[in-house]
LUMKOL-75203 format. One record per residue (C-alpha): x, y, z. Coordinates in Angstrom, 2 decimals. Last residue first. Example, Ala and Ser with C-alpha at 12.3 -4.5 7.8 and 13.67 -1.06 7.14 Angstrom:
% LUMKOL-75203
+---------+---------+---------+
:       X :       Y :       Z :
+---------+---------+---------+
:   13.67 :   -1.06 :    7.14 :
:   12.30 :   -4.50 :    7.80 :
+---------+---------+---------+
***
This chain:
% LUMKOL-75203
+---------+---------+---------+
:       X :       Y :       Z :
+---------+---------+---------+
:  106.39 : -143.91 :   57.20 :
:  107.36 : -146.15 :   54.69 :
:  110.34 : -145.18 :   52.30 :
:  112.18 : -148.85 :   52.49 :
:  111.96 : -149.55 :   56.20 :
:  109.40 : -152.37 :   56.69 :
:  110.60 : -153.99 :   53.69 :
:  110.85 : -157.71 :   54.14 :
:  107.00 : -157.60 :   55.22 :
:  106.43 : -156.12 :   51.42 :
:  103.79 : -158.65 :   50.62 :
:  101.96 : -158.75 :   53.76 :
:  102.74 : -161.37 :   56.12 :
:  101.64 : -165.33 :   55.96 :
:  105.72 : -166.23 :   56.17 :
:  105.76 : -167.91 :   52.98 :
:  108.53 : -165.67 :   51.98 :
:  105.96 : -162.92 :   51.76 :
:  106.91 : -162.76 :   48.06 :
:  107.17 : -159.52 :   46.17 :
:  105.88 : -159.39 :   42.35 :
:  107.55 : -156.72 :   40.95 :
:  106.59 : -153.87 :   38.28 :
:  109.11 : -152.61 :   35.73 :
:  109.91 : -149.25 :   35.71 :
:  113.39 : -149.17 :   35.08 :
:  114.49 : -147.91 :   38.56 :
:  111.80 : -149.88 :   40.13 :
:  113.28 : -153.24 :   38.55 :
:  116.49 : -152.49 :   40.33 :
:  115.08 : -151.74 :   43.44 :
:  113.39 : -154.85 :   43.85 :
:  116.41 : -157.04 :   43.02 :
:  118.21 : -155.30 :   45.31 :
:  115.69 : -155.62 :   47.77 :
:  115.60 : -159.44 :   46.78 :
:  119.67 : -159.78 :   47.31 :
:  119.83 : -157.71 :   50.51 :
:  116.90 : -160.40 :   52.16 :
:  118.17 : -163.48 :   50.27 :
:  122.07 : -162.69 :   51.96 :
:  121.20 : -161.56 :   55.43 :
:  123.52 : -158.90 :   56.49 :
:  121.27 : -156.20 :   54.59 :
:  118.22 : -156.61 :   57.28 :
:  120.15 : -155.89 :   60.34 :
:  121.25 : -152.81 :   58.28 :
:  117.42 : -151.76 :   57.59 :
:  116.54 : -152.31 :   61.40 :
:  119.70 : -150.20 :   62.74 :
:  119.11 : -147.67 :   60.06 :
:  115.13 : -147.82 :   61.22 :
:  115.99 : -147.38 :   64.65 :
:  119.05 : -144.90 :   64.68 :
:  116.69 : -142.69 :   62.66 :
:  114.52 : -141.01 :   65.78 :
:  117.82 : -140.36 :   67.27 :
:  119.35 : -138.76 :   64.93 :
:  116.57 : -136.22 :   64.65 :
:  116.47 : -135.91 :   67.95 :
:  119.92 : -134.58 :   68.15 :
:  119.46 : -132.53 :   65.12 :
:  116.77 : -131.21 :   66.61 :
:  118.28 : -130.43 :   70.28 :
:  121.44 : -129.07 :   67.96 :
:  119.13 : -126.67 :   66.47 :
:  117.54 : -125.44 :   69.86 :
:  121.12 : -125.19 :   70.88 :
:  122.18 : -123.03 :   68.29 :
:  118.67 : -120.81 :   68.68 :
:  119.58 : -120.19 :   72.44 :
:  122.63 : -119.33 :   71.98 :
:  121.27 : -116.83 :   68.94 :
:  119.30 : -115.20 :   71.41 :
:  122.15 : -115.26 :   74.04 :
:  124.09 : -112.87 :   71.57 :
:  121.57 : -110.77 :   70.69 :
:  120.46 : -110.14 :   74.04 :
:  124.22 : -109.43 :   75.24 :
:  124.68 : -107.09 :   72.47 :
:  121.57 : -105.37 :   73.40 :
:  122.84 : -105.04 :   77.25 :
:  125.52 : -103.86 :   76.16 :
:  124.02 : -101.24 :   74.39 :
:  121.76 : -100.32 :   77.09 :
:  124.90 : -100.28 :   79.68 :
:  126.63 :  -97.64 :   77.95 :
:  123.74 :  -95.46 :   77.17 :
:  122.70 :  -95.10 :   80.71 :
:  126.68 :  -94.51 :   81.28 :
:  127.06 :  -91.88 :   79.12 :
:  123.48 :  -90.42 :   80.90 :
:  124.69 :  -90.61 :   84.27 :
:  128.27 :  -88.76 :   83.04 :
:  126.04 :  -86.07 :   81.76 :
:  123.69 :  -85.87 :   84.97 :
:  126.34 :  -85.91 :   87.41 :
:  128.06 :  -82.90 :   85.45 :
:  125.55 :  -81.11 :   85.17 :
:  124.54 :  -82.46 :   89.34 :
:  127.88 :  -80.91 :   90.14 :
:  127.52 :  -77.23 :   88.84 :
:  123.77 :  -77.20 :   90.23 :
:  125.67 :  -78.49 :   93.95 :
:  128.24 :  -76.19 :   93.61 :
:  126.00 :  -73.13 :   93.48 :
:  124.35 :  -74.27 :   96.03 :
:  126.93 :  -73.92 :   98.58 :
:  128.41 :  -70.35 :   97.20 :
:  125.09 :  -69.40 :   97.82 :
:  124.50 :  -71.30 :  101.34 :
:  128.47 :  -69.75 :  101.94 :
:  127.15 :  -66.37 :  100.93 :
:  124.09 :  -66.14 :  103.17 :
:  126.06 :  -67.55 :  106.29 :
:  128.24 :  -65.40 :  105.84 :
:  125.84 :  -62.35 :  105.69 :
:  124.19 :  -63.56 :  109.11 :
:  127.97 :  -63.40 :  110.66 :
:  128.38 :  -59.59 :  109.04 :
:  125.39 :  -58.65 :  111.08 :
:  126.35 :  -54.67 :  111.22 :
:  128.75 :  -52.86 :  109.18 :
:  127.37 :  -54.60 :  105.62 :
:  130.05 :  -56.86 :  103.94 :
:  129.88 :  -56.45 :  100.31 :
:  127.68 :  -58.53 :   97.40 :
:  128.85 :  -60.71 :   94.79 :
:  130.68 :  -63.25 :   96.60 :
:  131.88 :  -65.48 :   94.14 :
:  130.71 :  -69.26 :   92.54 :
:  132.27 :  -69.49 :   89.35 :
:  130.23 :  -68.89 :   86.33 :
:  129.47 :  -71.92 :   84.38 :
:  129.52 :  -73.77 :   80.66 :
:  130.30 :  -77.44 :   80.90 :
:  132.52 :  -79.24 :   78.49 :
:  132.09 :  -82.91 :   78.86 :
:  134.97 :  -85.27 :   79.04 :
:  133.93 :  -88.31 :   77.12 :
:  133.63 :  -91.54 :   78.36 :
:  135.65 :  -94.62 :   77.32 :
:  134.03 :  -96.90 :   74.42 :
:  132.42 : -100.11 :   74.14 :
:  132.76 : -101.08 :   77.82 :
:  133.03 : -104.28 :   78.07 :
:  129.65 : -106.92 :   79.42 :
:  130.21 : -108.88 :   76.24 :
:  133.91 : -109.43 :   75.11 :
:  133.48 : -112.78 :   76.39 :
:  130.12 : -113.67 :   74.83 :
:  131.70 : -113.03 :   71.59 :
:  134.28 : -115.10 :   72.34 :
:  131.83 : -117.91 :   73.32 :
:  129.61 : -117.09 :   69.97 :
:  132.78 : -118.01 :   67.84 :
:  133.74 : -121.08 :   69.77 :
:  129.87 : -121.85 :   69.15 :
:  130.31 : -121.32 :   65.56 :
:  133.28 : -123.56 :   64.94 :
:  131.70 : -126.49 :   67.33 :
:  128.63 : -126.32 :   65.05 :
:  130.55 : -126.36 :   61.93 :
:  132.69 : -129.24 :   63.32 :
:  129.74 : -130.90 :   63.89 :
:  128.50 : -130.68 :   60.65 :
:  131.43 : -132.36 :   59.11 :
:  131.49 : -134.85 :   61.18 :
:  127.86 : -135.65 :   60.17 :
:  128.76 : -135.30 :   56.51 :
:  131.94 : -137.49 :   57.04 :
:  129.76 : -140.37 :   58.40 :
:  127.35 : -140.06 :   56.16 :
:  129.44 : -140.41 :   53.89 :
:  131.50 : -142.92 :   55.10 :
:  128.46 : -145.26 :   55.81 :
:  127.53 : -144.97 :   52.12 :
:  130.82 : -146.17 :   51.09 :
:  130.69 : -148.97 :   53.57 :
:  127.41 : -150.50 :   52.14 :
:  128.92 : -150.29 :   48.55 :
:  131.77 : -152.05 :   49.47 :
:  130.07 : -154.66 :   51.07 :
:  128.20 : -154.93 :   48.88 :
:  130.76 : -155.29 :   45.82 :
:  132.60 : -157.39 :   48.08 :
:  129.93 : -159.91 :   48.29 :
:  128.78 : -160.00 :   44.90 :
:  132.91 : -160.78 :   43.84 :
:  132.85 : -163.71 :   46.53 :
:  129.92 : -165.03 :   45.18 :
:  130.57 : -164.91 :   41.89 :
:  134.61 : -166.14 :   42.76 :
:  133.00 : -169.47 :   44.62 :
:  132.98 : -169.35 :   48.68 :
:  135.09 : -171.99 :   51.04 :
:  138.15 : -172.25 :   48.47 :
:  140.82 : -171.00 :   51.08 :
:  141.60 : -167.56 :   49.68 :
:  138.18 : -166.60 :   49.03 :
:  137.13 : -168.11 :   52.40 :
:  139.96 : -165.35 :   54.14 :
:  138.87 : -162.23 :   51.46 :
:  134.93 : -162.70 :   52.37 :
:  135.97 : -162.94 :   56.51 :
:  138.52 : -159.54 :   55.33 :
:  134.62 : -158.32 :   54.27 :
:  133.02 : -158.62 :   56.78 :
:  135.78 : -157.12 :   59.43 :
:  135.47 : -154.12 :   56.70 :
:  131.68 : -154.37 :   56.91 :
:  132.45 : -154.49 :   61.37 :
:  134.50 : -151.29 :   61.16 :
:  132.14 : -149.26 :   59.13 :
:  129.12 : -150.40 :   60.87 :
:  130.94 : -149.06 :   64.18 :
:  132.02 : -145.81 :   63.12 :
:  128.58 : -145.26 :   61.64 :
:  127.51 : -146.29 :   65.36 :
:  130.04 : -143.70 :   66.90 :
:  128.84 : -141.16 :   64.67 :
:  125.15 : -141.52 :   65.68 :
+---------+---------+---------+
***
């Protein structure tokens, strides 16, 4: 769509250097030269807005999805570093005395408490850490939903704006063919003019056998 404004721009200002060149060499009268340019002018003004309105959005678009790339970046971080976690124990000890006989049997009963002691001590601290990092990864993963949620509603926009464009490139095409020839601008004009101040117009067909407004197939019909 921009390139095409681009385009219309370019070829009314060709259009009009054509009005300046039979100006200047007596080929077209001053009314018709000064009509001309006025059109001309007018037609190129419009394109320009447009033109800068659509630029305009894209550059709002292109702005926000730089911003939702650097968000996406940082996304996936670690939001903060763990904590050490104070944990409340009694050492493992022996807490009984060697007997005179099967002192190999009583071993083996200290080391399995000693054993299992150190296990409960280091599932705590399992557990804590497990949890930090539980909560770690669910708020990422939030940020990341977030994030990718409003991806996805950017480029459902653009999709509409796209196809919104696209849908209008016809008619605009259609209406701008229409404007290049002379009797056709000058009777729209003409049309418009008396609409403003509420006067009603009798259209001609052109003695084509059409409808009476077959020179306006674009001008607010659906």
């Amino acid at each position: 769509m921009i390139r095409r404004l681009e385009t219309q721009i370019l070829n009314h200002k060709s259009q009009l250097d054509e009005v300046e060149e039979k100006l200047a060499s007596g080929r077209i009268t001053l009314d018709k030269y000064d009509a001309r340019k006025t059109d001309l002018l007018k037609l190129i003004a419009e394109y320009q807005t447009k033109l800068d309105d659509k630029a305009g959005k894209l550059q709002a678009k292109e702005q926000e999805l730089d911003r939702m790339t650097r968000d996406m970046e940082r996304v996936g971080r670690i939001a903060q570093p763990f904590r050490n976690h104070q944990i409340d124990f009694d050492l493992p000890r022996i807490a009984s005395k060697p007997p005179m006989f099967g002192v190999d049997k009583w071993l083996d009963e200290q080391n399995r408490s000693i054993a299992n002691r150190f296990v409960k001590i280091v599932r705590q601290i399992e557990a804590l850490y497990r949890k930090d990092a539980e909560q770690q990864v669910q708020a990422v993963q939030r940020n990341a939903l977030v994030d990718y949620q409003e991806l996805k509603r950017l480029q459902q926009e653009n999709m509409r704006l796209t196809d919104l464009n696209g849908n209008q490139t016809a008619p605009m095409q259609e209406f701008i063919d229409q404007m290049a020839e002379p009797s056709v601008r000058e009777r729209i004009f003409s049309i418009a003019d008396a609409l403003i101040g509420g006067q009603p117009v009798a259209v001609s067909s052109g003695g084509g056998g059409g409808n009476s407004d077959s020179y306006l197939p674009s001008l607010g019909r659906a």
